[in-house]
Each structure stands twice: as structure tokens, then as C-alpha cells.
C-alpha positions as CSV (number, residue, x, y, z in Angstrom):
1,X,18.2,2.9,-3.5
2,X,20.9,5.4,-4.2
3,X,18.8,8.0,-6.5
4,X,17.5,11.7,-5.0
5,X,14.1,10.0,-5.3
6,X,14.6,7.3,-2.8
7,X,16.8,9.5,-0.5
8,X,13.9,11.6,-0.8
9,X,11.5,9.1,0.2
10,X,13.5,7.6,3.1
11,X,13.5,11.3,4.5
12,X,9.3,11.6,4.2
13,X,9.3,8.5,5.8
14,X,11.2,9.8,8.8
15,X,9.1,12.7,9.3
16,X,5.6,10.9,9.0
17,X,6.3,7.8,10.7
18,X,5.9,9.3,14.1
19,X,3.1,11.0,13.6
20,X,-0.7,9.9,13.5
21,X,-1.2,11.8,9.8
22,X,-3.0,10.3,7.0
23,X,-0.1,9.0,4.5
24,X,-1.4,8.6,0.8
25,X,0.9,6.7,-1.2
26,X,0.4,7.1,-5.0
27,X,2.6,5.5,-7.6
28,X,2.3,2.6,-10.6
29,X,1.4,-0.7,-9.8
30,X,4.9,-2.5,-8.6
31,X,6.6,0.3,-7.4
32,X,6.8,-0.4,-3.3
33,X,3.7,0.8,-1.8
34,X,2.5,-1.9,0.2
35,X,6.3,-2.0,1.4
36,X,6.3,1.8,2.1
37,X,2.7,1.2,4.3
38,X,4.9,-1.8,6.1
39,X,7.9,0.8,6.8
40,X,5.6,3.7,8.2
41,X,3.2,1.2,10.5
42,X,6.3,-0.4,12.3
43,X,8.3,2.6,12.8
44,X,5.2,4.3,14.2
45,X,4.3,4.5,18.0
46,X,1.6,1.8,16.9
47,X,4.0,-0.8,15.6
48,X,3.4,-3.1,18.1
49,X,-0.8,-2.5,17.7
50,X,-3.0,-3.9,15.1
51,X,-1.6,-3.5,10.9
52,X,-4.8,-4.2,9.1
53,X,-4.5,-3.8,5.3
54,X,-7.8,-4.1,3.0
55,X,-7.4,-4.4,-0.8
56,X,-10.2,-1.8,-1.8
57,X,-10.3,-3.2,-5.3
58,X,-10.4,-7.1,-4.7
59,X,-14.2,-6.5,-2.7
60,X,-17.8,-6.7,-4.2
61,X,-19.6,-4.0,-4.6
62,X,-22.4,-5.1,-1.9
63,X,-20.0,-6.0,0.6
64,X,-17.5,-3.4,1.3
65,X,-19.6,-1.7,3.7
66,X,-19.5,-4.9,5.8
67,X,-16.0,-5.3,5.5
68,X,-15.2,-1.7,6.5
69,X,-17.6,-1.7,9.5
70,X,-18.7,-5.4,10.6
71,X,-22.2,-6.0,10.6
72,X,-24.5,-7.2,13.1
73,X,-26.0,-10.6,12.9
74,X,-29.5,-10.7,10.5
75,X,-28.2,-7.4,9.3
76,X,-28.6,-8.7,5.5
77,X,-29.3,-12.0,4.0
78,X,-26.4,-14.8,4.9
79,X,-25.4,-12.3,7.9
80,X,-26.0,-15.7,10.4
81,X,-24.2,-14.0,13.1
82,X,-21.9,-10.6,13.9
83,X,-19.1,-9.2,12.4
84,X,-16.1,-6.7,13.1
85,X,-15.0,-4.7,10.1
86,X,-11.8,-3.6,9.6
87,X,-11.9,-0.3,11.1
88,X,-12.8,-2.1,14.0
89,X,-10.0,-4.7,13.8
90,X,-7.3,-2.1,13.3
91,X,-8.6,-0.3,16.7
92,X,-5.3,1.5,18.7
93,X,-3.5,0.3,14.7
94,X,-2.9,0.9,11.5
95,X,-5.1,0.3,8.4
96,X,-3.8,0.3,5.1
97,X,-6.3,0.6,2.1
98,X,-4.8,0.0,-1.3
99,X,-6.6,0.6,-4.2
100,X,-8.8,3.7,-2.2
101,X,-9.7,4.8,-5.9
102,X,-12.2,1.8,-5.8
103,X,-14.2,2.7,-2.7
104,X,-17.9,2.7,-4.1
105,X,-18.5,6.5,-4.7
106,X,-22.0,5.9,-1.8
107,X,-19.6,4.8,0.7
108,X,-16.9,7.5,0.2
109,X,-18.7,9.5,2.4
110,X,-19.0,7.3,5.7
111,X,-15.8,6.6,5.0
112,X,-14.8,9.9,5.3
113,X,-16.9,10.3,8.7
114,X,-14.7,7.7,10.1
115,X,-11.6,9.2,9.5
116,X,-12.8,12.2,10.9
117,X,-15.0,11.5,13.8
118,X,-12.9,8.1,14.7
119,X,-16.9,6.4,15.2
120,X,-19.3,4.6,13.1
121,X,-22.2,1.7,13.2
122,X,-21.8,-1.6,12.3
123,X,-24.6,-2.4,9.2
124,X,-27.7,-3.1,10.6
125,X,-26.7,-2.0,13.9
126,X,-27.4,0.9,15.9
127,X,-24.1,1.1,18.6
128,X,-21.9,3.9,18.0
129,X,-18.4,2.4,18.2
130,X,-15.5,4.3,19.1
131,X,-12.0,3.5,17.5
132,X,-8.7,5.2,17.0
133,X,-7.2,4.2,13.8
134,X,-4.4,6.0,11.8
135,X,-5.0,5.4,7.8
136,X,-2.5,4.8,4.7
137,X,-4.1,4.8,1.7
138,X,-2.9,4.3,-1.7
139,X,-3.6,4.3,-5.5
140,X,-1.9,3.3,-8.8
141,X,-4.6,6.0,-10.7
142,X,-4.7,10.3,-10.6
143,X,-7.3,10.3,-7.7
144,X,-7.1,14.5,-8.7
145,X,-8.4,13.6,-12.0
146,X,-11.3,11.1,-10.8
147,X,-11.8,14.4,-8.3
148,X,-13.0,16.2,-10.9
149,X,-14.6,13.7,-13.0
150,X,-16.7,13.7,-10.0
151,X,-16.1,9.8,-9.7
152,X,-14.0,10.5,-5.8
153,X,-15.2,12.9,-3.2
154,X,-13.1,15.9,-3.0
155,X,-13.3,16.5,0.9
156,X,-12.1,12.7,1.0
157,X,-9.6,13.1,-1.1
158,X,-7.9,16.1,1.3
159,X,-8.4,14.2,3.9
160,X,-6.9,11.1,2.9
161,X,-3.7,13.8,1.5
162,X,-2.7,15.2,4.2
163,X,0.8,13.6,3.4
164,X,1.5,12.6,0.4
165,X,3.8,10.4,-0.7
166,X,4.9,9.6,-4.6
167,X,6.7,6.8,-5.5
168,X,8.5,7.0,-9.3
169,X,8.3,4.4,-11.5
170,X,11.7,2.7,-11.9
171,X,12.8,3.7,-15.2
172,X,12.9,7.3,-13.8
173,X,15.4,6.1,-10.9
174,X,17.9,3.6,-12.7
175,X,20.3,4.5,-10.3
176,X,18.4,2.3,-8.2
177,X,18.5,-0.5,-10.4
178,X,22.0,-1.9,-9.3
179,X,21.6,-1.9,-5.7
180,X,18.2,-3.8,-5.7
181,X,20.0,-6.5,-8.0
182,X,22.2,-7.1,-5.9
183,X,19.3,-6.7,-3.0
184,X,17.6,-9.5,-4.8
185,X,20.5,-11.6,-5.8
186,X,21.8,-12.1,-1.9
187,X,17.6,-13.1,-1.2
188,X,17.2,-15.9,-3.6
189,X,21.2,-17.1,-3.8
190,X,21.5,-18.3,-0.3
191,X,23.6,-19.5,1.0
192,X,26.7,-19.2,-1.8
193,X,26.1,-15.4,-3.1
194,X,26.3,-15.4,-6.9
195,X,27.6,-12.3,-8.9
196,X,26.4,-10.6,-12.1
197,X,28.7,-9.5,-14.8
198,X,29.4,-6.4,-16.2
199,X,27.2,-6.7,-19.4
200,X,24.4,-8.6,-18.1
201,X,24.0,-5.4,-15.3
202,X,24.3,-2.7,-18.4
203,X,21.1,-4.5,-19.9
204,X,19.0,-4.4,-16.6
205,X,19.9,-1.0,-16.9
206,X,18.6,-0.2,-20.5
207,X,15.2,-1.8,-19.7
208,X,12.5,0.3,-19.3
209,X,10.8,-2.0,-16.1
210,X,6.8,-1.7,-17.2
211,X,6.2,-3.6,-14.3
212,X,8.8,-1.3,-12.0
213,X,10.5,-3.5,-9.1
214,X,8.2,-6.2,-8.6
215,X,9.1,-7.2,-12.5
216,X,13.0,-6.7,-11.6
217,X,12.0,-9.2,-8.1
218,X,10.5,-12.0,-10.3
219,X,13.1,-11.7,-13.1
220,X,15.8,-11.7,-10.3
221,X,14.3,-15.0,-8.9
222,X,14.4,-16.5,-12.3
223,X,18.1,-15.5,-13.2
224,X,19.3,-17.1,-10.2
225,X,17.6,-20.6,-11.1
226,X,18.4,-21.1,-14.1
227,X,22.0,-19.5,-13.9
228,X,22.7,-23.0,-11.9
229,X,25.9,-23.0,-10.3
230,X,27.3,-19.9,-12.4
231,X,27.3,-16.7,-11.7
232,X,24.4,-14.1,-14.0
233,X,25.8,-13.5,-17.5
């Protein structure tokens, strides 16, 4: 992008990358911040170590504590042998946890011991392990406003916000709007570029993109197909 807010971005990326800080990335749902998670794990001094991502809001309630920290075999009922969690995997790495608003409120707070103390016990077992993990979070929800609703744990919540990172929806960048076009139109035209006239850029332009840059990626894909051997009018 062109816009303040994405020059913006690109410069919070170059400060945190380095580092081992806890990124939280907040912004709508389509807005980049998977792809933001991507750009700070492999410009980081751990990019060639583990990137483990976990989508926090795709689990079962009964068992995201096994899929944070592994279990041990007989630990619960279909547990027929051991398990590393993701903490685990992502040892000396990265781990990414979209969707951190839907950690089970019970859980939040091993969660948070993790982070802090860099150790936990797999369920049902009784070893200690030792990691060192750096964390990315992100949300599409106001995880201030679930703070005090009492339905996220505050002290989580700082720690997790040590950076923070905001990503606008795309109708309050449009002058971003050309430049990923043409981004998207070079992807799915290979290998004869197509071109998009004048008119048909000014309407991409007026939308107001509900669905942010994923929606403008699948439309994108769509124009070029069916355009055929024209260029986008």
C-alpha cells in the first residue's frame, strides 16, 4: 500500500520484528493479519525455527487445553497415547493464535503462565517442560471491551499488548486499493499481464470492501476469468 496507514504499519513492523515482544494484531476479519504474523515470524531472528499458528476459535471447548499443552497418554478418555501441544511444537519459534478472544475464560490463566514463566505440564502429566516461544496474537473483536465485561482476563490481555498492532479496514485506506489491484491482477494473469481500465478502477474505488482485502483478492480472481482474453472493463 501507498496510504499513512500502511506506511505506518510497514514501519511497526521494522521495529518489532527483531525483537522477542508479544505482537497483538487487532483488525476486521480480511484485513491481513495472518499475513502480518507471516511478515514478523520470518524477519525475526527465529525465522528459520518453528511458525506454529493455532486458530483459537476453530477448537472445542474440551480440547484446547490439549492442543495448547499436549497431553500425556490415558490423560482423558480417547488419550491412547502422548501428545505435544503447540507451545511445545513452536519451542525456540513462533506461535501465532488468531482468534485469542475465544480462549475459554478457565484456560486464560495457564495461558497466561506460559507466556510468562516460558513452562507448563502437559494434561495429565506431571513434568515441567521448559520452552521458549515468542507469541502473536490476534482478534477481529474489542478485547478492551470483553476486559471489562469480565469475559478476558485483564493481566492477559497486557500481556499479550505489549505491541500492538491495528490494521484499518480498507475503506478507510482506498489509497491502497489501486496498488493491491494491480498486486492481484499480475498473481492470477500469468503469464500475459492484463490491464484494468480507467472506469472499472474508479468503481473498486467507490466500494466500501465489507469483507476488506480478502473480498478485493477473490473478486480480483474472478475478474480475471471471466474477462477472457480482454483486459478488466
Amino acid at each position: 500500500g501507498k496510504s499513512q496507514a500502511s506506511n505506518f504499519i510497514v514501519e511497526q513492523i521494522r521495529q518489532v520484528a527483531p525483537s522477542d515482544l508479544s505482537v497483538l494484531i487487532t483488525g476486521e476479519t480480511g484485513t491481513g493479519k495472518e499475513l502480518v504474523a507471516n511478515i514478523l515470524h520470518y524477519n525475526s531472528f527465529r525465522n528459520d525455527k518453528p511458525f506454529i499458528k493455532l486458530s483459537c476459535a476453530t477448537l472445542a471447548r474440551d480440547i484446547f487445553e490439549s492442543e495448547l499443552f499436549g497431553h500425556e497418554k490415558g490423560a482423558f478418555t480417547g488419550a491412547i497415547k502422548s501428545k505435544r501441544g503447540r507451545f511445545e511444537l513452536a519451542n525456540s519459534g513462533t506461535l501465532y493464535l488468531d482468534d485469542i478472544d475465544d480462549v475459554p475464560l478457565e484456560l486464560q490463566v495457564k495461558l497466561l503462565r506460559v507466556i510468562e514463566n516460558q513452562e507448563f505440564e502437559r494434561v495429565g502429566g506431571e513434568e515441567t517442560i521448559k520452552v521458549n516461544v515468542r507469541v502473536i496474537a490476534s482478534t477481529k473483536k474489542d478485547l478492551k471491551k470483553l476486559v471489562k465485561e469480565g469475559k478476558f482476563r485483564e493481566d492477559l490481555f497486557y500481556r499479550l499488548n505489549i505491541y500492538p498492532i491495528h490494521l484499518l479496514p480498507l475503506r478507510e485506506r482506498k489509497e491502497d486499493i489501486s496498488i493491491l489491484v494491480e498486486y492481484f491482477i499480475n498473481e492470477y494473469s500469468r503469464p500475459v499481464k492484463k490491464s484494468i481500465e480507467k472506469k472499472a478502477m474508479e468503481l473498486l474505488e467507490l466500494y466500501n470492501w465489507p469483507g476488506n482485502v480478502r473480498e478485493l483478492k477473490h473478486l480480483m480472481e474472478r475478474l480475471v476469468l471471466i474477462s477472457g482474453k480482454d483486459n478488466i472493463k
